[in-house]
Structure formats: structure tokens, C-alpha cells
C-alpha positions in Angstrom: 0.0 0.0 0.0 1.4 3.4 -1.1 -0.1 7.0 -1.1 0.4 8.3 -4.6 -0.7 11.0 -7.1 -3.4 9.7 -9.5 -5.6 11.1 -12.1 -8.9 12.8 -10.5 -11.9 11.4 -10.6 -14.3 13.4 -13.3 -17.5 13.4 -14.8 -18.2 10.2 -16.6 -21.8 9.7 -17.2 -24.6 12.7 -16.5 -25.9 11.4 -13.7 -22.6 11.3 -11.7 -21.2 13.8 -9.1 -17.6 14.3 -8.0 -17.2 14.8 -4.0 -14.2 16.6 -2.6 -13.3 14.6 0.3 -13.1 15.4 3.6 -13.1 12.7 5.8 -12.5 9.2 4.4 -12.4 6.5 7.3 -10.2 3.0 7.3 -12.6 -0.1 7.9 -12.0 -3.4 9.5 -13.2 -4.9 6.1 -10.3 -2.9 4.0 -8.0 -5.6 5.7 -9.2 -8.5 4.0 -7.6 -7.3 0.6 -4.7 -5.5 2.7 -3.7 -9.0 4.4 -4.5 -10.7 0.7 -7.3 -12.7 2.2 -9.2 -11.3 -1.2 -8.2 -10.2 -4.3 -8.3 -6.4 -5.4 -7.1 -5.5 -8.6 -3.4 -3.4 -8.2 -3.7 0.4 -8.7 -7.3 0.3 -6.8 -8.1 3.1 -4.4 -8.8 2.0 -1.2 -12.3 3.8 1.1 -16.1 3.1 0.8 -16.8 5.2 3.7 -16.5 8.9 2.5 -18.5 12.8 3.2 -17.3 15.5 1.8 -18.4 18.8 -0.5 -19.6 18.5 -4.1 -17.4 19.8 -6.4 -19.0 19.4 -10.0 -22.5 17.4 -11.0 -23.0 16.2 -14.2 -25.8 17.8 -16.3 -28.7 15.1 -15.5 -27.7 16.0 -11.6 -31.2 18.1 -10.3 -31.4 17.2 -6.3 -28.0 17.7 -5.6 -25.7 20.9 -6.2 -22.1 21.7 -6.3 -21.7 22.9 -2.6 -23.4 20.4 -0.7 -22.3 18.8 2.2 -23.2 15.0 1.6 -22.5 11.6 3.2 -21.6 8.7 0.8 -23.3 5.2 1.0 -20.6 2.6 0.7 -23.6 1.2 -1.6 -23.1 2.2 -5.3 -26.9 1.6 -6.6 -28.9 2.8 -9.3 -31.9 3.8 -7.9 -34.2 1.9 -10.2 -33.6 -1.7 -10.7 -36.2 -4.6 -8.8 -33.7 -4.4 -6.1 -33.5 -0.9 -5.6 -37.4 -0.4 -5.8 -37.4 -3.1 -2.7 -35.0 -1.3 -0.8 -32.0 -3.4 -0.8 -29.3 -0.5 -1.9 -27.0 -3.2 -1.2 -27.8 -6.0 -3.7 -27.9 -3.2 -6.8 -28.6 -5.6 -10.5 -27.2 -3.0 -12.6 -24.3 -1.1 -10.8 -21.7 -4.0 -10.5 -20.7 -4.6 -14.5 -19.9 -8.3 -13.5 -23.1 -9.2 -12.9 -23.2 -10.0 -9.1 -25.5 -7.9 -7.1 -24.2 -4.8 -5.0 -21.6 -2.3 -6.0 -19.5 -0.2 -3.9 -16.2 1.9 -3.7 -12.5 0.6 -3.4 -13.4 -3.0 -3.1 -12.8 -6.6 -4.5 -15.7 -8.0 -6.6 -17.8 -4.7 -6.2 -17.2 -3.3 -9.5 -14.4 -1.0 -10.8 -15.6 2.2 -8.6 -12.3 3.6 -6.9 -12.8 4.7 -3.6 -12.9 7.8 -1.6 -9.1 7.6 0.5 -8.8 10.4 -1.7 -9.1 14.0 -2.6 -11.7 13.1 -4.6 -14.1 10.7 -5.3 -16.6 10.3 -8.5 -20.0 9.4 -7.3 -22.7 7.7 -9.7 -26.5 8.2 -9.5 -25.4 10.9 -7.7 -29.2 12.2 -7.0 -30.2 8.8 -5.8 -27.2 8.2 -3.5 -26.0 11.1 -1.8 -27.4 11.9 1.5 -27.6 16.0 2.3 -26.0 16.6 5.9 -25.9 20.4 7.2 -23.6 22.9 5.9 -20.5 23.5 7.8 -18.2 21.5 9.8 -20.3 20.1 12.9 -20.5 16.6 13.5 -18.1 15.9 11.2 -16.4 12.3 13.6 -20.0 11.4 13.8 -21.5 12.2 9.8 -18.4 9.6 8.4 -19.5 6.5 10.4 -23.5 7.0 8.3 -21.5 5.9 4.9 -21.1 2.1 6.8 -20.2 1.5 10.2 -23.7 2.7 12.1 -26.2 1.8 9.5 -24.2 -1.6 9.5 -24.3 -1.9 13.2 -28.2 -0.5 13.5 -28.9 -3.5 10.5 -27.4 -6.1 12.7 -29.6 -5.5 15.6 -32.8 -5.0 12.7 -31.4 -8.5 11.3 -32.0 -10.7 14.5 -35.4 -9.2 14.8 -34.7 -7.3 18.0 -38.0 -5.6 19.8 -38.1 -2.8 22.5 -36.8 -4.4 25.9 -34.8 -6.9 24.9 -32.0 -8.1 25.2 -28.6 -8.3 23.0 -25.0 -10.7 22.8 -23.0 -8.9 20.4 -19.7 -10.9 19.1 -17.1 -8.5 17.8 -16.4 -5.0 19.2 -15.0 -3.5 16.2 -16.5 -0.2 15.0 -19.4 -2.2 13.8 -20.1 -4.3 16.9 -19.6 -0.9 19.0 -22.2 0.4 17.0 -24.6 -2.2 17.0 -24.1 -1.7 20.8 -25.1 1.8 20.6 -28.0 1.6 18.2 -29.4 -1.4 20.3 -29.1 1.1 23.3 -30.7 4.0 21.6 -33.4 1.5 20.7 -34.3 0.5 24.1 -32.4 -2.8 25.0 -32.9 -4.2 28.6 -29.3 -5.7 28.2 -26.5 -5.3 25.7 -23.0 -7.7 26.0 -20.1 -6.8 24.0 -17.7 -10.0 23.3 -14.0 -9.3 22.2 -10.3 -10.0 23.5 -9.5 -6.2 23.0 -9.4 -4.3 26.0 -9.4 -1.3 24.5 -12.4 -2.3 22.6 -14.4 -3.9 25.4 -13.8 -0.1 27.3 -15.5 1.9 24.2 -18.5 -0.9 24.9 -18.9 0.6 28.3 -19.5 4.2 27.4 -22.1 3.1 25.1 -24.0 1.4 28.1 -23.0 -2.8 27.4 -21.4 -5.2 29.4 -18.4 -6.4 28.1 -17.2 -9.4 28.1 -13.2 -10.7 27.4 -12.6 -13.9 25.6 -9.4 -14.2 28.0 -11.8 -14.3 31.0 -13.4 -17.6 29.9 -15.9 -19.1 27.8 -18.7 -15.9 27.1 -21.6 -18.5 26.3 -21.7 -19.4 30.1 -20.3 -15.9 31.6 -23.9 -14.4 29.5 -25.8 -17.4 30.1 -25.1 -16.9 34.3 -25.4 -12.8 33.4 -29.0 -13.7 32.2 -30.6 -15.8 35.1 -29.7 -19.0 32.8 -32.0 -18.0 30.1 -29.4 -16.4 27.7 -30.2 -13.4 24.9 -33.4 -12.3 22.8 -31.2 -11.5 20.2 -27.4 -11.9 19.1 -25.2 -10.0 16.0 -22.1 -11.4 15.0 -19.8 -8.5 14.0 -16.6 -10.7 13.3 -17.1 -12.7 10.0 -14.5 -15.4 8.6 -11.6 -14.4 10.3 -12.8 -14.8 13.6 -9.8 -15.9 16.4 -9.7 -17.0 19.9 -8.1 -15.5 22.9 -5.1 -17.0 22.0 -4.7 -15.6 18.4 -5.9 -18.6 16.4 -8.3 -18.4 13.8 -12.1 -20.1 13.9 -14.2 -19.1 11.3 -17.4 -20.5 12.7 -16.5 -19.3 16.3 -18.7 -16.1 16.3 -21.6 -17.9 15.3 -21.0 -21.1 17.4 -20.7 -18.6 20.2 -24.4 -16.8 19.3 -26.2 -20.3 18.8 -25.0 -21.1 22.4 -25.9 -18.1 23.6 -29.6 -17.4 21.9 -32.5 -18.2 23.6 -34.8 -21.3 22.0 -37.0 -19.2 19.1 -34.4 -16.0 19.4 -32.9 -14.2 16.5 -29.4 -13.3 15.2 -28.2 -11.0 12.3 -25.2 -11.3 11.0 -23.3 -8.8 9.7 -19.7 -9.6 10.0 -18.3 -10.4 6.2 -18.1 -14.2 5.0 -16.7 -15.2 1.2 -17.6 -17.5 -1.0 -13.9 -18.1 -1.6 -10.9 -17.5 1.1 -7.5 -19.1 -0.4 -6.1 -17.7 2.6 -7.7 -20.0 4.9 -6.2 -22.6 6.9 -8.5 -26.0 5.9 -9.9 -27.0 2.5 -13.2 -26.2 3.4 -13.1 -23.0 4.4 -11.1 -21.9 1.5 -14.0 -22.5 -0.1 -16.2 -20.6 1.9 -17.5 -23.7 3.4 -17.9 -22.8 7.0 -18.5 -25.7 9.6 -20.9 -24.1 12.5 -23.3 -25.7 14.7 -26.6 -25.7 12.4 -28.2 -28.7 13.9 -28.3 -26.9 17.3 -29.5 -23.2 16.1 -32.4 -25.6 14.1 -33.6 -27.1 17.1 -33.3 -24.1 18.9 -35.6 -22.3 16.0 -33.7 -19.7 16.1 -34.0 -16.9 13.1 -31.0 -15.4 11.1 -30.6 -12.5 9.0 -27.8 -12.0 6.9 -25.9 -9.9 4.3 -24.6 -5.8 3.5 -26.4 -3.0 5.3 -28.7 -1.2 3.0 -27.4 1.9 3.9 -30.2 4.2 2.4 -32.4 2.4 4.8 -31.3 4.1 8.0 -29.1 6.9 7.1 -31.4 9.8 6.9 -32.8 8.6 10.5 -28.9 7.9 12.1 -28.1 11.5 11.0 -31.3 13.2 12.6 -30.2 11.0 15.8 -26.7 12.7 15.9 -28.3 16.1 14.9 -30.8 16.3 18.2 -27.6 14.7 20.5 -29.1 11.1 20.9 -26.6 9.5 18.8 -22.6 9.6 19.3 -20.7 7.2 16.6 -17.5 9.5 16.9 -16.9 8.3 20.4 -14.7 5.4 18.9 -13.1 7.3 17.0 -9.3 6.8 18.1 -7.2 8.3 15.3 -7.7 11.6 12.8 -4.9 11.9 10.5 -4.1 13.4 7.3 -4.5 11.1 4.1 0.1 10.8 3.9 -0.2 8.7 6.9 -2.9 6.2 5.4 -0.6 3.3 4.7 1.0 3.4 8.4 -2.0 3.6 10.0 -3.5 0.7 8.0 -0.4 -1.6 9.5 -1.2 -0.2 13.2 -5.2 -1.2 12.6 -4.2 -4.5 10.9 -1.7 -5.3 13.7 -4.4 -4.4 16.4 -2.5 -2.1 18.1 -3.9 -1.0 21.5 -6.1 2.3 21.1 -6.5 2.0 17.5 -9.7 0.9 18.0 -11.4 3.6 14.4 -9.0 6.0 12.3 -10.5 8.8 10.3 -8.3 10.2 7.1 -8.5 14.1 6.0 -7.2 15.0 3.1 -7.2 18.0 2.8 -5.2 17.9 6.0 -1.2 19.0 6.2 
């Protein structure tokens, strides 16, 4: 990984937009192609979660203007496809030119869209995509996490079918575990656990209001289970996906969700949201490089338990995550651990990827010196 000069992004098609970036973030799922646990074409852009200011619409552009403060959906979609008319941003039929469904910015299999770890970033569908934020600089830490991190964290708790007063085993305190801890807070949870082996993670969980619970401590199915008068969760989210490790650093790919079946009440729900492949060549047994996961199916079907899987939607929730942080309910910039200019992207990629205590969410300006 290298920061270098590259030709701006421009006006390709009339419906596009190009965004001068302000704040571009790094996500945990940007180190799947920087370890090489999936392919990314060489010379792509890195960054699907991106705001900034329009700098130029294209002439069938009418909603948005040059100016505008806007946050980006890491979901490129067209707007008008059967998909799209359902809702589901995230599973787009035309955007992605290979023919899978769901586009998005600086990432493998998602089409040829370079992201926004940039100055500037070229946005199609512009009118359809963009969400409007308030002019100025306010709430800057908090708009960048509505491009992927809180809608993705608010779609794990809506995945496992989650109801006023319940309450919620989280696997995976990440940025998208942390803020499926806060939107299941803002939402009215009795209970909310936060699983990880970070400490630095497991202390963000606290200010959001959850329990947290350390993988070096023990086994969490049983430290929840006795948390929760024996009957376990309502609900669980996994917010780990394939490369999911134990205290000791080894790598489980079914341990999240062996960990939520154990842990979810008979007829309870869980939403995933952490990212599994159909392919990981990376992976340490045959199966699993195949995306062939061994988890404990049997026990979550006689437990009748409900999942929901798959990408946040992000046009779903963004308009109602940004009025949250507008009238103070909401606070996603409290994990934010790191602001630095765009120069310092590749070092601060190998402090996230190493894990590095307090580099818990980094947030790249480039405009910055």
C-alpha cells in the first residue's frame, strides 16, 4: 500500500457527481484485501466510507448541487432496478458490471468504482445516492461513520429481529459491533453484552452502556448465560465474520456464530453482519477456503432460532442515524481513536491491521497537512 498521485476522478456519465473529500475512514473490512485474504485489482483506491463537498454534478444531476455537504453510501446503486425499488441498496442488479449484485467503492468484486481515500471521489447516480448533511463542519467524527459503520451496526440489531426491551450478545467489538451496541441502546435494550479480546475495545462498549465481556476471561456463552438468570439473549449479532480468532490468536471461522447459537434463547434471533466469502484461499483447511464454514446448524435448528444476513442497505437508516446525531441522541465518533491526514494512510493501515492497543477507528483528511 502506497499514497500516490493519480488522475482525479471526473464526470463520466450525466448522472454522476464528484465529492471533494473530507473525511474518508479506514474499515475493518479494508483488511481482507490489505492482508490478501481477497483479491483487489493493483492500482485500486482503497475507502467506501467517505463525506465530503460536491465539487461538480454532471448535467442530469437536479437534487444535488455543487456545494453540498453529503455523506456517501458505501452502496453504489442505481436507484431503479427490482432491487432498488425493494429497498435493498446493497444487492444493486445493474451497478456492479460483473453481474453479481451490489456495487460499492475501493473493493474486490464490487465493480471498478475507486474509492474515496482520496481528494476526490466520483459518485454515480449521484441524486439517488448522496445523503444531504448540514452545511459546515459540525459533526463531522459522527456524519463519516453514516456511509457504513452505524447503518451496518443498526442493520445487525434490525437483522436478528430485535424488539423494544430486549436483550442483546454482540460478538465483535469493532467499529461495527460498538455500533450495533449503541443503536441497540438507543433502541431500548434491557441488556446489551459486547464479546472481544481487546481491552481497548471492550472499554468503548462501556460508554455506550453494554457489558463487556473478554474472551481471556473464559468461555462468554456461560459468563452471558449466568449474566442472564440462565436463560441467555433475545437476540445476538455477529460482527466478526470469517476471520474470527480466539483469545489465543488462532483463527475459527465458525467461532462467532458457534458462540451466538450457544448463547440465543430457543425461538431468538441473530443477524449477521460480519463479512463471509464464498472463496478465502487464505484460509487454513480446505473447506473453508471455499467458503465452506462448519458451525453448529443442527443446534440453532432445534433451537428455532431466526437469522438475517448480508450488507447494510445503507439508504435504509441513514437519513434517521443522521437526525439522531443532529438532536444529541446518537454519538458514533466516540470510537473514533485516530484523525490523521491522508500521507499517513498506509502506516496507520499496518497499526489497525496489527491491532495495536487504542487504534480501536481512524479517520483520514485529506485536505489535512
Amino acid at each position: 500500500m502506497a499514497v500516490e498521485d493519480v488522475e482525479d476522478a471526473r464526470i463520466e456519465q450525466p448522472l454522476d457527481a464528484v465529492i471533494r473529500i473530507t473525511t474518508a475512514n479506514i474499515c475493518g473490512s479494508d483488511l481482507h484485501p490489505y492482508e490478501g485474504r481477497a483479491d483487489m485489482e493493483p492500482g485500486m483506491v482503497f475507502g467506501h466510507e467517505n463525506m465530503g463537498i460536491v465539487e461538480e454534478v454532471g448535467p442530469g444531476v437536479d437534487r444535488i448541487k455543487v456545494g453540498d455537504r453529503v455523506s456517501v453510501p458505501f452502496n453504489l446503486a442505481c436507484g431503479t432496478c427490482r432491487n432498488c425499488n425493494l429497498g435493498y441498496t446493497s444487492a444493486c442488479l445493474r451497478a456492479n458490471p460483473s453481474g453479481n449484485p451490489g456495487a460499492g467503492y475501493g473493493y474486490p468484486k464490487m465493480g471498478p468504482y475507486r474509492g474515496g481515500q482520496a481528494e476526490f471521489l466520483r459518485v454515480p447516480w449521484a441524486d439517488f445516492n448522496l445523503l444531504e448533511l448540514p452545511a459546515g463542519d459540525q459533526w463531522e467524527s459522527d456524519f463519516t461513520m453514516l456511509s457504513d459503520i452505524f447503518p451496518t451496526g443498526h442493520h445487525g440489531v434490525e437483522l436478528s429481529g430485535f424488539r423494544t426491551g430486549e436483550s442483546v450478545a454482540i460478538f465483535g467489538g469493532g467499529p461495527v459491533g460498538l455500533m450495533a451496541a449503541h443503536s441497540a441502546m438507543l433502541r431500548g435494550a434491557s441488556q446489551v453484552f459486547v464479546v472481544d479480546k481487546e481491552d481497548d475495545r471492550l472499554a468503548l462498549a462501556q460508554t455506550f452502556g453494554a457489558t463487556p465481556v473478554s474472551l481471556a476471561d473464559g468461555d462468554p456463552v456461560e459468563a452471558i448465560v449466568d449474566a442472564t438468570d440462565g436463560f441467555g439473549v433475545d437476540r445476538g449479532v455477529e460482527a466478526v465474520g470469517y476471520q474470527a480468532h480466539d483469545s489465543s490468536g488462532h483463527e475459527h471461522p465458525e467461532l462467532a456464530l458457534d458462540n451466538l447459537v450457544g448463547v440465543v434463547r430457543a425461538t431468538g434471533g441473530i443477524g449477521i453482519v460480519g463479512v463471509y466469502v464464498p472463496e478465502d484461499p487464505g484460509a487454513a483447511d480446505a473447506g473453508s477456503k471455499e467458503g465452506r464454514v462448519p458451525w453448529s446448524f443442527g443446534a440453532a435448528w432445534e433451537k428455532g432460532i431466526a437469522f438475517g444476513t448480508g450488507q447494510c442497505p445503507v439508504k435504509r437508516y441513514n437519513r434517521e442515524l443522521r437526525d439522531l446525531i443532529i438532536h444529541g441522541k446518537a454519538t458514533p465518533s466516540a470510537i473514533v481513536s485516530h484523525e490523521l491526514p491522508l500521507t499517513e494512510a498506509a502506516d496507520a493501515f499496518a497499526h489497525f491491521d496489527a491491532r495495536d492497543d487504542g487504534w480501536t477507528k481512524v479517520i483520514l483528511h485529506p485536505a489535512a497537512a
